[in-house]
C-alpha positions as CSV (number, residue, x, y, z in Angstrom):
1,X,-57.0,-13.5,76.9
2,X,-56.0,-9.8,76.1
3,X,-59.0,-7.4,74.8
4,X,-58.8,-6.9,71.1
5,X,-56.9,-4.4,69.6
6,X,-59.5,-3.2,68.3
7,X,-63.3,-4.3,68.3
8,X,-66.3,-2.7,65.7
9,X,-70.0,-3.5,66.7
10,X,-73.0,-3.4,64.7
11,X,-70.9,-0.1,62.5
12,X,-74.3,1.2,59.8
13,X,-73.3,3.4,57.7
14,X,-75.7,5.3,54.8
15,X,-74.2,8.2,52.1
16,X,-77.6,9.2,50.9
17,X,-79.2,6.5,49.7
18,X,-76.1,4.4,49.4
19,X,-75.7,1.6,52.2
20,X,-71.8,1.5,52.8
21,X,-71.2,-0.3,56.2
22,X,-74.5,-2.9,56.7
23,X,-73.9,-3.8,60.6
24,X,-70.4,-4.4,60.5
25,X,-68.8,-6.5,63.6
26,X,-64.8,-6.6,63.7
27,X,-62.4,-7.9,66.0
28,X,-58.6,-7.5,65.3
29,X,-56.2,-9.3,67.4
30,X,-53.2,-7.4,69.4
31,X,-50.5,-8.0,67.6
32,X,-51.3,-9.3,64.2
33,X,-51.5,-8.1,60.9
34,X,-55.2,-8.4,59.4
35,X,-56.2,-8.4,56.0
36,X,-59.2,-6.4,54.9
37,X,-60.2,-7.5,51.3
38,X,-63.1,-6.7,49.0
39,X,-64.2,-5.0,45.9
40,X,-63.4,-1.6,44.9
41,X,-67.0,-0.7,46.6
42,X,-67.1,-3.2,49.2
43,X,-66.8,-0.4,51.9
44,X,-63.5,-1.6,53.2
45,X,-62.5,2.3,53.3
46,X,-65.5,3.4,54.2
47,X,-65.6,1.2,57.8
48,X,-61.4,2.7,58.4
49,X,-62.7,6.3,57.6
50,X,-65.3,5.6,60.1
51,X,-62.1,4.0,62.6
52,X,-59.9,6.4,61.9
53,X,-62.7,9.7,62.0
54,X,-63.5,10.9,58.7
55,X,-66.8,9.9,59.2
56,X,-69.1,9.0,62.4
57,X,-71.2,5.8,62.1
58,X,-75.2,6.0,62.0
59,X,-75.3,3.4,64.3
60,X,-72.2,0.9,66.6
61,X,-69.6,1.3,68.4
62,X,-65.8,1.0,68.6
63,X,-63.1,-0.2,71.5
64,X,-59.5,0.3,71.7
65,X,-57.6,-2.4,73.6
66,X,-61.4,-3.5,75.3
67,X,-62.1,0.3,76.1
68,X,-65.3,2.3,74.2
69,X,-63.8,4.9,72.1
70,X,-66.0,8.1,70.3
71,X,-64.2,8.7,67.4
72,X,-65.6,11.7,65.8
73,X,-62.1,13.5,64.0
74,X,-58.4,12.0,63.2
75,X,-57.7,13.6,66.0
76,X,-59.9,11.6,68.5
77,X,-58.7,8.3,66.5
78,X,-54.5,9.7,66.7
79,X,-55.1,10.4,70.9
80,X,-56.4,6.4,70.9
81,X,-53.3,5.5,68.9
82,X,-54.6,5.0,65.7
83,X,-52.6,6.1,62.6
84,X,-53.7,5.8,59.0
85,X,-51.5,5.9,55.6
86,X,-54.1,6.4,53.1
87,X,-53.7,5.3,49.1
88,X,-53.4,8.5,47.8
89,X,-50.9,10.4,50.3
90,X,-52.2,13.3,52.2
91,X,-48.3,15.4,52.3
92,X,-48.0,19.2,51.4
93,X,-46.3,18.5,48.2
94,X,-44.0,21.7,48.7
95,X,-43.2,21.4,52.3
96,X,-40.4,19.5,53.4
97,X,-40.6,15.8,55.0
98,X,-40.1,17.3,58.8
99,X,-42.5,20.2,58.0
100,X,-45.0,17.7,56.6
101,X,-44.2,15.8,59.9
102,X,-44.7,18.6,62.0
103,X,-47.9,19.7,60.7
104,X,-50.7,19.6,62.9
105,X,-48.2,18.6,65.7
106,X,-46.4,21.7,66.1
107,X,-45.6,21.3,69.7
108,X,-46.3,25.1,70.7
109,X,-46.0,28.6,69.5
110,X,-42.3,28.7,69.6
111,X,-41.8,26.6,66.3
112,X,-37.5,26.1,66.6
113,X,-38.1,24.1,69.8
114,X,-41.0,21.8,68.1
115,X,-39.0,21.4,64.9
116,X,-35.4,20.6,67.5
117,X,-37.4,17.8,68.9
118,X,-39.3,16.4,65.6
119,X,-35.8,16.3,64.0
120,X,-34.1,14.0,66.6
121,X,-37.2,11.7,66.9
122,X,-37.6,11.4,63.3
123,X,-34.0,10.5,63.0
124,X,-34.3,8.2,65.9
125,X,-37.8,6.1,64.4
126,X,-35.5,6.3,60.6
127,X,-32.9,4.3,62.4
128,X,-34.6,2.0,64.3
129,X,-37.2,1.0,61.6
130,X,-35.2,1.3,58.5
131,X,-37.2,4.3,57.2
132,X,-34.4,6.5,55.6
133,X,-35.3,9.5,54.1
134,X,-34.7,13.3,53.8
135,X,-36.1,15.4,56.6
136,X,-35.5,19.0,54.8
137,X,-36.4,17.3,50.7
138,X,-39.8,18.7,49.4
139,X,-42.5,15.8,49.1
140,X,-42.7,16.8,45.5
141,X,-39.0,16.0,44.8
142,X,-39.4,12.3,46.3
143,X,-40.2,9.3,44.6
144,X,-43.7,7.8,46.0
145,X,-41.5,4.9,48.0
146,X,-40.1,7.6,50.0
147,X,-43.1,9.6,50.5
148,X,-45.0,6.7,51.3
149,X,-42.1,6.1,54.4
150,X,-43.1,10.1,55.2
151,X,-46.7,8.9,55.9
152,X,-45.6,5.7,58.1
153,X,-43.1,8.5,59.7
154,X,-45.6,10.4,60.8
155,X,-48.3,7.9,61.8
156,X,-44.6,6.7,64.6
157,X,-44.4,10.2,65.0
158,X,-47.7,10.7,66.9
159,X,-47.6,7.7,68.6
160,X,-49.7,4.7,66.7
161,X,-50.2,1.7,68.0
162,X,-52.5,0.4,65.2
163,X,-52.1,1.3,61.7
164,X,-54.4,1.4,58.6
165,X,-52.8,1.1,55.7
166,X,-55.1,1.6,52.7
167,X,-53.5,-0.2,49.4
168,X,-50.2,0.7,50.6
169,X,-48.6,-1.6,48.0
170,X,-50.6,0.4,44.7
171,X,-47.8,2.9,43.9
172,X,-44.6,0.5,44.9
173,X,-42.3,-1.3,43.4
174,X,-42.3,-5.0,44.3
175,X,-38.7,-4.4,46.1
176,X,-40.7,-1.1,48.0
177,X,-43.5,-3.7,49.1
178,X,-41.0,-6.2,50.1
179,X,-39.4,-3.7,52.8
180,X,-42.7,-2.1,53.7
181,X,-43.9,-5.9,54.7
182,X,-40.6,-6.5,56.3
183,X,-41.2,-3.6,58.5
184,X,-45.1,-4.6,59.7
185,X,-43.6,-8.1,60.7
186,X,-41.5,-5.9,62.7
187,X,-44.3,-3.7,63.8
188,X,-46.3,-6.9,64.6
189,X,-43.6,-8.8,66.5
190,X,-43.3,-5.8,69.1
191,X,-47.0,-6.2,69.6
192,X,-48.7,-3.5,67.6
193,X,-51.5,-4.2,64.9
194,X,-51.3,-3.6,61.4
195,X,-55.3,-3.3,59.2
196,X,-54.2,-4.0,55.7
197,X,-56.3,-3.0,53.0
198,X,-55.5,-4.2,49.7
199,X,-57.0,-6.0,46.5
200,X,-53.8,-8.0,46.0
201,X,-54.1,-11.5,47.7
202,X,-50.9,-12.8,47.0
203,X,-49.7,-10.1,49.2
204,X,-52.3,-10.7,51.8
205,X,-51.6,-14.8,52.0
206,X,-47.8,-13.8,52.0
207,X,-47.7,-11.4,54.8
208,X,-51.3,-11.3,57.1
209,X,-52.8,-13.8,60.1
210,X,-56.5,-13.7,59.2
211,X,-57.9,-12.1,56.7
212,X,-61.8,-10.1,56.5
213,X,-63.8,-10.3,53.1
214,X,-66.7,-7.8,52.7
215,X,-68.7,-7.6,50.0
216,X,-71.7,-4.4,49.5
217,X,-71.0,-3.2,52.8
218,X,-71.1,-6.1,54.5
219,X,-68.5,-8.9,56.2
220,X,-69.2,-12.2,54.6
221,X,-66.3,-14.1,56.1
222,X,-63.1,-13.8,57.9
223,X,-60.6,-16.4,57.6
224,X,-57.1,-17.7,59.2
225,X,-54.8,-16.9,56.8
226,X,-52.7,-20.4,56.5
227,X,-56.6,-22.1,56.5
228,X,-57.2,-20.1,52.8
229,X,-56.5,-19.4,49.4
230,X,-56.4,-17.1,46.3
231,X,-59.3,-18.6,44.8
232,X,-61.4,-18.9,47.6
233,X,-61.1,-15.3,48.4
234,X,-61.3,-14.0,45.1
235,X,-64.9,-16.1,45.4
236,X,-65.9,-14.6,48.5
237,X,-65.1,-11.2,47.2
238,X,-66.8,-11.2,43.7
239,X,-69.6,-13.7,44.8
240,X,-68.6,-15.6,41.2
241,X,-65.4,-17.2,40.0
242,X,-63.2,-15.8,39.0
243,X,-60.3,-15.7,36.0
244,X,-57.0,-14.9,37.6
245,X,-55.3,-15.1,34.8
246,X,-57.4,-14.3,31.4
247,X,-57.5,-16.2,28.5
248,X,-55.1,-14.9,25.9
249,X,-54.6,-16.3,22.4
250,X,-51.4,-16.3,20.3
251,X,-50.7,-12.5,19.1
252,X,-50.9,-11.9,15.5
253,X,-48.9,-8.7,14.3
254,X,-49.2,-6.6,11.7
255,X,-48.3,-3.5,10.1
256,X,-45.8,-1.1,12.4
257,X,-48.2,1.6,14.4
258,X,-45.4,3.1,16.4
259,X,-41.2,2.9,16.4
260,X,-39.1,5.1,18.6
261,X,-36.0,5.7,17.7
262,X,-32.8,7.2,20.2
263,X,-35.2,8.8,22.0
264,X,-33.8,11.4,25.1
265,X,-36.0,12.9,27.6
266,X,-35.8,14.8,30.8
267,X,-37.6,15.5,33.6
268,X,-38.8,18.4,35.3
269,X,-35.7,19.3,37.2
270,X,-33.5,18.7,33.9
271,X,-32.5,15.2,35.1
272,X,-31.8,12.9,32.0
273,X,-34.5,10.2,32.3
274,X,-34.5,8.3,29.0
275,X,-31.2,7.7,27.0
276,X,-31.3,6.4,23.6
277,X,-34.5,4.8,23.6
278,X,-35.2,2.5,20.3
279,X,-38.5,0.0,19.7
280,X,-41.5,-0.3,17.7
281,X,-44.7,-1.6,18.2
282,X,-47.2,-3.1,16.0
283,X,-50.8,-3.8,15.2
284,X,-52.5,-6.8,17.4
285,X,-49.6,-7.0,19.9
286,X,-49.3,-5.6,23.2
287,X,-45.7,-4.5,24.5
288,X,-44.8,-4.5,27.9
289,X,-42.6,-2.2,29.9
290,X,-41.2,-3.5,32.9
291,X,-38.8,-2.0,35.3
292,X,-38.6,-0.1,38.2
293,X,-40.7,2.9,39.0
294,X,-38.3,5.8,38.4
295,X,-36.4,4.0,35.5
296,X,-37.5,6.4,32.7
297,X,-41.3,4.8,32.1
298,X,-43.5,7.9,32.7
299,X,-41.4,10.5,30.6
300,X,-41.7,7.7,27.7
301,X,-45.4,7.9,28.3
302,X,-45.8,11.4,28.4
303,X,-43.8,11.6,25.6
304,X,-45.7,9.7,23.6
305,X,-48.2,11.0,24.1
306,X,-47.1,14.6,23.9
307,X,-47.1,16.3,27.2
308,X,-43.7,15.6,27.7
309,X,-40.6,17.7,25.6
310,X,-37.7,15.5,24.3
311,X,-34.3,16.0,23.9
312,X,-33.2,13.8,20.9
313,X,-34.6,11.4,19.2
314,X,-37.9,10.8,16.7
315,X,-41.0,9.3,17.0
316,X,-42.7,7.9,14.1
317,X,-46.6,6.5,14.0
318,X,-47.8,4.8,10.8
319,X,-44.3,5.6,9.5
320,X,-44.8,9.6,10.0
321,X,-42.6,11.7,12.3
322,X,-44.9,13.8,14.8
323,X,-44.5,17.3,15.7
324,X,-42.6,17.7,18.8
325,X,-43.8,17.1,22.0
326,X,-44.6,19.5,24.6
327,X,-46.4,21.8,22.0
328,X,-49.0,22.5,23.6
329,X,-51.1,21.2,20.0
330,X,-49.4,18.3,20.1
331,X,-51.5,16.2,22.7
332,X,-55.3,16.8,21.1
333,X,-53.3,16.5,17.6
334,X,-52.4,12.6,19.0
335,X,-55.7,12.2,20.2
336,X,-57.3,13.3,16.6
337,X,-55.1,10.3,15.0
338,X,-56.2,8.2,17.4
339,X,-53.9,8.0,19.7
340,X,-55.3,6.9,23.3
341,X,-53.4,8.2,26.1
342,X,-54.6,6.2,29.7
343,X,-52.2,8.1,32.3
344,X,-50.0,6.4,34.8
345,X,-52.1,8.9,37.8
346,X,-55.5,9.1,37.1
347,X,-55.8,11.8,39.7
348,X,-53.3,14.2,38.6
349,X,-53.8,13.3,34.9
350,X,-56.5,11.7,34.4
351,X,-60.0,13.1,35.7
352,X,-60.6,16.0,37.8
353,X,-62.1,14.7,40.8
354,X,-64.2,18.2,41.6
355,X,-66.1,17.5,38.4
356,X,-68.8,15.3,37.5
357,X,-68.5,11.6,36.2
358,X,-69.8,13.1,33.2
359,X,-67.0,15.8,32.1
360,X,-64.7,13.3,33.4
361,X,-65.7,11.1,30.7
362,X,-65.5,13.7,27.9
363,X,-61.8,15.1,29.2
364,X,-59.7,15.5,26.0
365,X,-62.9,15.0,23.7
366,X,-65.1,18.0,24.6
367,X,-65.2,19.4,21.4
368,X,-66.6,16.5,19.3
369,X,-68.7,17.7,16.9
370,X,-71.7,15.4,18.3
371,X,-71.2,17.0,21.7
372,X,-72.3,20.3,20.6
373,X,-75.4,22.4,20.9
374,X,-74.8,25.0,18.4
375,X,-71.7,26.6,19.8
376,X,-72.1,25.0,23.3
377,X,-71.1,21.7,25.2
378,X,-74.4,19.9,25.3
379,X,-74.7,18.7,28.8
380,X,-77.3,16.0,27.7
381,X,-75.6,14.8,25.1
382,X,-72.5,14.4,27.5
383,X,-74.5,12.4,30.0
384,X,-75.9,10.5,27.4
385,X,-72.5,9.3,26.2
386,X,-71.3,8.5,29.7
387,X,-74.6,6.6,30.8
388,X,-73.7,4.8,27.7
389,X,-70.1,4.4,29.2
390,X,-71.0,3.3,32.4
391,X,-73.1,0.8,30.8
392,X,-70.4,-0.9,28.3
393,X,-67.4,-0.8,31.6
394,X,-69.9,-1.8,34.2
395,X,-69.0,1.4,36.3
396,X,-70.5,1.4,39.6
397,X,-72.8,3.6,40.8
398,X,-74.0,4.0,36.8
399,X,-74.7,7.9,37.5
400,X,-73.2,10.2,35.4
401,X,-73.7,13.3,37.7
402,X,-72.1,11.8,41.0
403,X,-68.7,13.8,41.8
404,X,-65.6,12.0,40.0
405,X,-63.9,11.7,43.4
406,X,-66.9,9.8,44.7
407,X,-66.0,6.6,42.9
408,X,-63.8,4.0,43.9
409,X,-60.3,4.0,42.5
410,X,-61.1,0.9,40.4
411,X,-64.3,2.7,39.3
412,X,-62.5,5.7,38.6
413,X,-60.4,4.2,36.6
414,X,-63.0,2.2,34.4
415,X,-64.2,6.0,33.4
416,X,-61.0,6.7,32.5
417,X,-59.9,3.7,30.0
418,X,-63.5,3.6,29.3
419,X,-63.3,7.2,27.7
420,X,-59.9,5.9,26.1
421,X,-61.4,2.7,24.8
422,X,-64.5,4.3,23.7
423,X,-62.6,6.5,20.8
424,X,-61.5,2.7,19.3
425,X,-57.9,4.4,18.7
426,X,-55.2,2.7,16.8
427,X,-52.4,2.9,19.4
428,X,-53.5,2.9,23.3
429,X,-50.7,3.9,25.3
430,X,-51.8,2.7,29.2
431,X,-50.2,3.1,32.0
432,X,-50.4,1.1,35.5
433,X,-54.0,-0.1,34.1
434,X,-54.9,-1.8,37.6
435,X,-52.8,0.4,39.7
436,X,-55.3,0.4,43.0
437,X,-57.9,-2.0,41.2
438,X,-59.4,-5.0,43.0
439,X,-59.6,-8.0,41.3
440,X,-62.8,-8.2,39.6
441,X,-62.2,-4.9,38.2
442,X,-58.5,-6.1,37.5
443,X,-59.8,-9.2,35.3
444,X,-62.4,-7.1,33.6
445,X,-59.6,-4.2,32.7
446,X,-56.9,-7.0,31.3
447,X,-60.3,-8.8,29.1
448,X,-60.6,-5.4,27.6
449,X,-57.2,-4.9,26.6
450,X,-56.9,-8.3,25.1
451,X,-59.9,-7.8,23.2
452,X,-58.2,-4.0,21.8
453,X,-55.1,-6.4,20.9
454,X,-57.6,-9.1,19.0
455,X,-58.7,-6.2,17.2
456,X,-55.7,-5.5,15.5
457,X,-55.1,-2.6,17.9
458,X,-51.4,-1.8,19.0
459,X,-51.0,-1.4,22.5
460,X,-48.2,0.1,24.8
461,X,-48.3,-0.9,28.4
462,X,-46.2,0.3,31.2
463,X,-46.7,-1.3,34.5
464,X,-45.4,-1.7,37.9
465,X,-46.7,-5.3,38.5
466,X,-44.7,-7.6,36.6
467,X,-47.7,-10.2,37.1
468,X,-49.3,-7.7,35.1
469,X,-46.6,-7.6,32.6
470,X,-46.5,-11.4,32.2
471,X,-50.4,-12.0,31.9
472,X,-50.7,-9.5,29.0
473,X,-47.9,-8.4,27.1
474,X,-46.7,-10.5,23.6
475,X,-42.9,-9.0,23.7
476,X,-41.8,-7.4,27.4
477,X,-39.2,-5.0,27.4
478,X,-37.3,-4.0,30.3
479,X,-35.6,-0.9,31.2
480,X,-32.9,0.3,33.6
481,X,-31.6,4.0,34.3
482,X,-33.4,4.9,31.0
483,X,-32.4,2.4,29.0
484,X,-33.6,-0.6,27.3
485,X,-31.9,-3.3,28.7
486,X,-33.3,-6.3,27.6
487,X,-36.0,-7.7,25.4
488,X,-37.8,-11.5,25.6
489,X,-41.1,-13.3,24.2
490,X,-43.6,-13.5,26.7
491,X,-43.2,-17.2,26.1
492,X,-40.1,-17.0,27.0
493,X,-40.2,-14.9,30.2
494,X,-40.3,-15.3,33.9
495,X,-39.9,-13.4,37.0
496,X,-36.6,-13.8,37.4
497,X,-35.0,-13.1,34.1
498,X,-36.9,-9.9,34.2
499,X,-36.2,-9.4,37.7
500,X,-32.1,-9.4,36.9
501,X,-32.6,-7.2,33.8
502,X,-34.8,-4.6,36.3
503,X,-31.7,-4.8,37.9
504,X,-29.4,-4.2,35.5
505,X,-27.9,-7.2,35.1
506,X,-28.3,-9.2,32.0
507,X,-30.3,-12.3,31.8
């Protein structure tokens, strides 16, 4: 029998006091695609950044293709053909796609020559693996479909044999997720091997051979794929049973919180991105927006919730008209009329990573009146209120003064619509709530915006997962090139009548 692709022994890894990787022992197959699943903590990404270099092990060892391997940098991990696309992309936002390609691989002093040869080979791996995209665009002016194909570029680029791919599915559409699994069958059946990280099992019993389940650090099983299932793995993962799909009762809605009337909006490069946008909202429902990534949902967010300038159009809550947006009052003026804003990026929007859990969790609200010490922040009474956060959204580790970039995404992310949810506003405008989220986090999340809903809270939800869509909202709306195209009951929805309306085409 061949040697393993690639083979982990006995891999201990400590952060502090924090026990990532408890004596980890891996063997992928050369050749396959295997599934790596776990809570967001589980140390799935810990044990690649230990594979791929960003950390050295305590203890264990790693082969490539039955050789030992020290694997001390990326670079040592690239020269043993390993290449890693990593959730949140690591690109030079204002660098082009070959310069992004290029860097770090320059190919000598004389730069003409290197960029000569990246440019035909790029073209050459676009063509032969279905990866189209503009060399000389700026990373900043492509969608993340597109900039996601610039990171699987540039793992072909340096020559990978195996690939990590760390929830590569998290900012894609379902059509994006369909050709990126289309393309790792095609990776696999010319005999290279594909590590899929992801919290999404329908993805990893659609597309994977065997799949790993580690739970606090350690592997607790590893199964044939065809041999499992989604509720067995979600088991194995949580160590509980789990609620796929939450409970939700008939909605029951009252007075109007929010309408929208002919609303136009641009984007940053003056690109008309909503066109006449018209709906309302009301108290104890939730509305969906499903559609497309790129279709005009995160300029209606922002707009909403006042970061965003508009070109035509009103918006009305509790039957007033509010100030323009894109003053720069008119965000922390939303906020003070409860209005709950939980951003489609956490990272750019959402926290700043550099700070601690505990300003993270005041972002927005710092100058509450019961925050203060005379004319200062009190920083006690700030990690008071976020112990008491971490407590009510069961964030994990519960310690106010660990870096926000520390936590997992789905962690991350409880701080975040904890800090929303926290303010009990009126209208919560969420976007991609579970967007990197594993599945006990995800059924946690969705109970929590039911319950705002059972309140008699209005909520706004725009999401990429039109599972998502379908669990949760009480009227889905769908929109196309920036327009509402189409509206249904949830009762009366399924995936493909709001499939053809994502489209375009009516249903």
């Amino acid at each position: 029998m061949d040697a393993p692709a690639l083979r982990l022994t006995g891999i201990d890894k400590h952060f502090g006091p924090v026990h990532a990787n408890r004596s980890v022992d891996l063997s992928v197959a050369k050749g396959s695609i295997h599934g790596i699943v776990g809570e967001n903590g589980a140390g799935k990404s810990t044990l690649m950044g230990v594979v791929y270099g960003y950390h050295t092990a305590d203890q264990g060892s790693i082969e490539v293709d039955g050789k030992p391997v020290r694997i001390a940098a990326p670079q040592d991990a690239i020269a043993a053909g390993i290449g890693m696309v990593h959730q949140h992309f690591m690109l030079v936002e204002n660098f082009t796609v070959l310069e992004n390609v290029l860097l770090g691989a320059e190919g000598g002093a004389l730069l003409a020559k290197g960029r000569a040869r990246a440019r035909a080979e790029l073209e050459r791996l676009a063509r032969e693996y279905g990866l189209s995209v503009d060399l000389d665009a700026k990373i900043e002016d492509l969608h993340v479909g597109a900039q996601q194909r610039v990171e699987i570029l540039k793992a072909l680029y340096r020559g990978a044999r195996i690939l990590i791919l760390d929830e590569p599915t998290a900012v894609l559409t379902p059509q994006e997720a369909d050709k990126l699994f289309e393309l790792l069958a095609l990776w696999r059946d010319q005999g290279r091997t594909v590590l899929l990280i992801t919290h999404k099992l329908r993805e990893i019993l659609a597309v994977t051979d065997r799949v790993t389940v580690m739970r606090q650090g350690a592997i607790v099983a590893t199964r044939e794929t065809a041999a499992t299932n989604r509720e067995e793995l979600a088991e194995l993962m949580v160590g509980r049973r789990v609620a796929l799909r939450v409970p939700k009762g008939s909605a029951a809605p009252g007075a109007e919180i929010l309408r929208v009337e002919n609303l136009v909006c641009a984007d940053g490069r003056k690109t008309e991105r909503l066109r006449g946008v018209s709906f309302a909202v009301r108290a104890g429902e939730i509305v969906g927006i499903a559609g497309v990534s790129g279709n005009g949902q995160s300029e209606l967010l922002e707009a909403l919730a006042g970061l965003r300038p508009i070109a035509g159009g009103r918006i009305l809550y509790k039957g007033e008209a509010l100030p323009a947006p894109g003053d720069p009052a008119r965000a922390k003026q939303a906020r003070a009329r409860a209005i709950a804003h939980v951003p489609e990026d956490r990272h750019r929007m959402g926290m700043v990573v550099a700070f601690p859990a505990y300003e993270t969790a005041i972002l927005g609200y710092h100058d509450d009146a019961e925050l203060a010490e005379g004319p200062l922040l009190s920083e006690a009474r700030a990690t008071a209120r976020c112990d008491k956060l971490m407590g009510q959204f069961d964030v994990r580790p519960a310690d106010p003064r660990l870096k926000s970039g520390k936590f997992s995404g789905g962690n991350q992310q409880k701080i975040v619509l904890g800090r929303e949810i926290d303010r009990d506003p009126d209208l919560l405008l969420v976007g991609q709530p579970t967007r990197g989220v594993d599945i006990g986090a995800i059924e946690f999340i969705h109970r929590r915006l039911v319950e705002l809903r059972d309140r008699g809270k209005a909520v706004l939800l725009v999401s990429c997962e039109l599972d998502e869509i379908l669990a949760l909202a009480d009227r889905i709306l769908t929109v196309c090139d920036g327009r509402i195209v189409g509206e249904v009951a949830a009762a009366e929805a399924d995936e493909r009548r709001i499939g053809l309306m994502m489209a375009g085409i009516a249903a």
